[in-house]
N, C-alpha and C positions, 0 to 999 in steps of 0.2 A: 414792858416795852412794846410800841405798838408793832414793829418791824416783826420782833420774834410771833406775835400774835397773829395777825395779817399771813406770816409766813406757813405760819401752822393751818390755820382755817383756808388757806389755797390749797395747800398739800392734801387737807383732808377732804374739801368739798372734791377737788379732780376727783380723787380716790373713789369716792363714795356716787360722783356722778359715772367714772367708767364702770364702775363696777353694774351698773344698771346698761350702760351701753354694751358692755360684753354679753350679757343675757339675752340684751332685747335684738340687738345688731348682730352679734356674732353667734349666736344660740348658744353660748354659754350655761351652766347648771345655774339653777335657780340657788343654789347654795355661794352663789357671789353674792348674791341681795345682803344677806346678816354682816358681814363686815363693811360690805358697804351704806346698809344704814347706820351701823353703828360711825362709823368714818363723818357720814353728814350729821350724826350729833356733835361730836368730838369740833366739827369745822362750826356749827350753831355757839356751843361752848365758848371756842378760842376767841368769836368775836367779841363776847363779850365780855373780856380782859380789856378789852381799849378802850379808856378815859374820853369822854366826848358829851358834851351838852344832850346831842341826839341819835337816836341813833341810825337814822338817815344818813347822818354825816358819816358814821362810819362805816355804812354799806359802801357810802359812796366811793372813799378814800381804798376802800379794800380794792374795789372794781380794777383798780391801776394794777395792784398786787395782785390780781386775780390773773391778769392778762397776761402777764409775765409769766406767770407759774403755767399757766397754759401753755404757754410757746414752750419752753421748758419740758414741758409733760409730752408737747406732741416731738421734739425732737428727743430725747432721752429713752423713752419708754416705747414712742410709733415707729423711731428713725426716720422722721420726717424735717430736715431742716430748716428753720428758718428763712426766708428771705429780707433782705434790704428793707422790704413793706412791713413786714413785719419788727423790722428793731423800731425801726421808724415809729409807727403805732403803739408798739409798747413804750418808746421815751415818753411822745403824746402823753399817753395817759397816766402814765408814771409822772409827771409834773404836773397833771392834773389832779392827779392823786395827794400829789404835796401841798398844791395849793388848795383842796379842801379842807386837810385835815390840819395841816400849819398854818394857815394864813389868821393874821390877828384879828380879833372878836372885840366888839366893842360895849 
């Protein structure tokens, strides 16, 4: 299922990208680096469970997924809220995300 996949490779790419911003931004121990490599293997992995001609198409389609799970990441984990611009942006690209990965092929 692309849904559970996309969801998984969001979850782990955030993962695996904060864990390098804790280090490099927060001066965090260099001992965040190994689970977060290993996180953006796990996020390389899950995309490629999704069914797609190219695989372009499903960078692209994630991108929607990606943005979501971001806004998500920054309020849940930053406690930084959301605003209006932001649901806004993420529908955006959330239907842009459908219509790359659904739209019919000829």
């Amino acid at each position: 299922m692309p849904l559970a996949a996309f969801l998984l490779a969001a979850l782990c790419e955030i993962a695996g990208c904060f864990a390098f911003w804790h280090v490099v931004r927060l001066g965090g121990s260099v001992w965040w680096l190994l689970p977060g490599l290993a996180s953006l293997a796990v996020f390389a992995l899950a995309l490629t469970q999704v069914e797609a001609a190219a695989a372009g198409r499903v960078f692209a389609a994630y991108g929607g997924i990606y943005i979501l799970a971001s806004l998500g990441w920054m309020w849940g984990v930053e406690s930084v809220r959301p605003d209006r611009f932001d649901a806004i942006g993420a529908a955006l690209c959330l239907i842009g995300a459908a219509v790359i990965l659904l739209g019919p092929r000829g």
